[in-house]
C-alpha positions in Angstrom: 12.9 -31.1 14.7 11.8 -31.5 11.5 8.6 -33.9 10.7 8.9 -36.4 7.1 6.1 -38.0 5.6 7.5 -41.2 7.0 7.2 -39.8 10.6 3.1 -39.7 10.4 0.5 -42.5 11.5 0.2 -45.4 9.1 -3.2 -44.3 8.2 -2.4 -40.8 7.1 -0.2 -42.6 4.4 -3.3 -43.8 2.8 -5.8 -40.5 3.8 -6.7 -39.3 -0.1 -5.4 -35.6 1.3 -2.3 -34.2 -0.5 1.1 -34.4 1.6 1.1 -30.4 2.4 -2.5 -30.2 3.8 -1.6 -33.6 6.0 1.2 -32.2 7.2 -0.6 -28.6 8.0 -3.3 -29.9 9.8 -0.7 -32.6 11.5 2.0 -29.5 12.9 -1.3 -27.3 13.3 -3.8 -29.7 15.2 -6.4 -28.4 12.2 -8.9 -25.8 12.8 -12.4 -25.8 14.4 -14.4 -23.6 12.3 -14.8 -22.8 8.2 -13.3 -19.0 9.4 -10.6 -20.5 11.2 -9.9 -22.4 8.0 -10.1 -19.3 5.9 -7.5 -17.8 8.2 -5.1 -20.3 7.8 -5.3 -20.2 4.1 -5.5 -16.4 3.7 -2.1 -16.2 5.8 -0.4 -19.1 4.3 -1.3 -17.2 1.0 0.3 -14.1 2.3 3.2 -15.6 3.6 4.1 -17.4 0.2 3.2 -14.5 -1.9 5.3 -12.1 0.1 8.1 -15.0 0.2 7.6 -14.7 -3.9 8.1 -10.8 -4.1 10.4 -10.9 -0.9 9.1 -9.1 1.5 8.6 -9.3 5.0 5.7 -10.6 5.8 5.7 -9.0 9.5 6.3 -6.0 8.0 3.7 -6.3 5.3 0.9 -7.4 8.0 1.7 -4.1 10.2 1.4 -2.1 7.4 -1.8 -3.9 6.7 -3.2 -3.7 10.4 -2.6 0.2 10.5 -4.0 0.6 7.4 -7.3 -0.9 8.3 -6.7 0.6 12.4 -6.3 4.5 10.5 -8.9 4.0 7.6 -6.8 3.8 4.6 -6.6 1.8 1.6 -4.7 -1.5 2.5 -1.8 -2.6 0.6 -1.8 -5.0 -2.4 -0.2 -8.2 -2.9 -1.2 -8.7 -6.1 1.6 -7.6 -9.0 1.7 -3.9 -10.4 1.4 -3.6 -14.0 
């Protein structure tokens, strides 16, 4: 079911945090540690940039993972030249 702004508590109308972030940390219960936040943020980054260039992002993470797993060079997200 999908979750509006006019769905949250009273008091995250007024909370100085931008809709987005409330609504992460609302649908993700937050994090507990600055790495678990760095996570979060390093995924959500992949996700939209791979949702930009349209690609998979399962696909891109596997080739990521074996990259790392065989000692390679990982793959890129940033824009060729």
């Amino acid at each position: 079911m999908p979750v509006s702004v006019a769905d949250l508590p009273s008091r995250a109308k007024t909370n100085p945090q931008s809709g987005c972030e409330r609504l992460r940390k609302q649908l993700s219960f937050g994090t507990q540690s600055a790495s678990g936040s760095r996570f979060v943020e390093t995924m959500l980054t992949v996700v939209e940039t791979c949702r930009q260039q349209k690609q998979r992002v399962f696909d891109f993470l596997v080739r990521a993972l074996e990259a790392r797993a065989e000692g390679r060079k990982t793959p890129s997200l940033l824009p060729r030249p």
